[in-house]
C-alpha positions in Angstrom: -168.8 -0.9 177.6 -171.2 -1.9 174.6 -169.8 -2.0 170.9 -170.6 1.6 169.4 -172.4 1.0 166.1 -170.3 2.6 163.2 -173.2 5.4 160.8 -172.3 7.3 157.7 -173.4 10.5 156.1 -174.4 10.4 152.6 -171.5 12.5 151.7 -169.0 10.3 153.6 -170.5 7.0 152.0 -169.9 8.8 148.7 -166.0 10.2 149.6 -165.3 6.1 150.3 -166.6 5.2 147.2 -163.7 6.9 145.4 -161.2 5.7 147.3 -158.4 3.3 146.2 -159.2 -0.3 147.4 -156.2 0.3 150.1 -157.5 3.1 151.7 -161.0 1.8 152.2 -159.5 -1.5 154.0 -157.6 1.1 156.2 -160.6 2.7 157.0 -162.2 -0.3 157.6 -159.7 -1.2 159.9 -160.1 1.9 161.9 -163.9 1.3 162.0 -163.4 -2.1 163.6 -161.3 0.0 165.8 -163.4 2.8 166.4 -166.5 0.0 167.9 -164.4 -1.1 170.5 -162.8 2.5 171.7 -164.4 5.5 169.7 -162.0 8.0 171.9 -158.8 6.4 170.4 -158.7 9.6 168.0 -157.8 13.3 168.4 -160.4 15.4 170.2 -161.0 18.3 167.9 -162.0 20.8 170.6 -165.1 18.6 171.9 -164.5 15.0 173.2 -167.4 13.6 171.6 -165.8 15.4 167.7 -162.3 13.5 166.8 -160.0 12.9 163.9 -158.4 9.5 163.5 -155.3 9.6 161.4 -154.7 7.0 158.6 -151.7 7.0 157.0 -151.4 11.1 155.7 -155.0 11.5 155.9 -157.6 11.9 158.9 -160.7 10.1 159.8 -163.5 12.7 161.0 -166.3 11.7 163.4 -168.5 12.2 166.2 -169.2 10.0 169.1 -173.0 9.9 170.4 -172.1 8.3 173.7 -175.8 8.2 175.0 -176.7 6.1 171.7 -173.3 4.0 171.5 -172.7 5.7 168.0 -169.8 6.9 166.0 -170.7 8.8 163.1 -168.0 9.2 160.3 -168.3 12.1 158.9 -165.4 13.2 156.9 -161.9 12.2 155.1 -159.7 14.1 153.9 -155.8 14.8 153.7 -154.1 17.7 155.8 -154.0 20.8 153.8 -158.2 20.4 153.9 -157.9 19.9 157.5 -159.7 23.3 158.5 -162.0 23.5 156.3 -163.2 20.2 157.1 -163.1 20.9 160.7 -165.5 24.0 159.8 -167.8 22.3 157.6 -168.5 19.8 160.4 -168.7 22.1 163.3 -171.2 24.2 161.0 -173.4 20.9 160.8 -173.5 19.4 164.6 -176.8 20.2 164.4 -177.7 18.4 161.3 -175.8 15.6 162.1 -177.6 15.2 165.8 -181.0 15.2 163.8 -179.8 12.4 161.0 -178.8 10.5 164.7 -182.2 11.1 166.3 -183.9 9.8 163.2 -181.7 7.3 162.6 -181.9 8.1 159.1 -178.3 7.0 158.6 -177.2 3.5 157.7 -175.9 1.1 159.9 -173.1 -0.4 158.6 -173.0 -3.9 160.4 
């Protein structure tokens, strides 16, 4: 199986800018992760819509098998959980049309 190429949303690229320095290596570490077996996380009702957990928090993202992409989507700590889990299910559709236009960044 092909490395899966890691993608951001704008909104998750701006979460992990406010980070602390050690949770950005964790999730960096779970990226690396995440190209090798993108279905190491949680299914979240959908195979291809996982959490990954990371220390107390979760890693949200979709898997776009067809194009070998994981799209992260989300982080956030347990009591946000739902609403999080909402919010993306409320924007498959958006997300699937960043994908097809491959508007996103790659991050290499």
């Amino acid at each position: 199986m092909p490395n899966f190429r890691i993608f951001i949303t704008e909104s998750f690229e701006k979460e992990f800018a406010k980070l602390s320095k050690q949770e950005q290596k964790r999730i960096e570490k779970a990226k690396e992760q995440l190209k090798l077996n993108p279905f190491v996380g949680k299914p979240l009702g959908y195979t291809f819509f996982r959490e990954k957990k990371i220390g107390n928090k979760r890693l949200y993202y979709l898997i776009y098998e067809e194009k070998v992409i994981v799209l992260l989507v989300a982080y956030g700590g347990k009591k946000n959980q739902q609403a999080i889990i909402n919010a993306i299910k409320a924007s498959f559709q958006e997300f699937k049309e960043e994908i097809e236009k491959a508007s996103l960044k790659p991050i290499p």
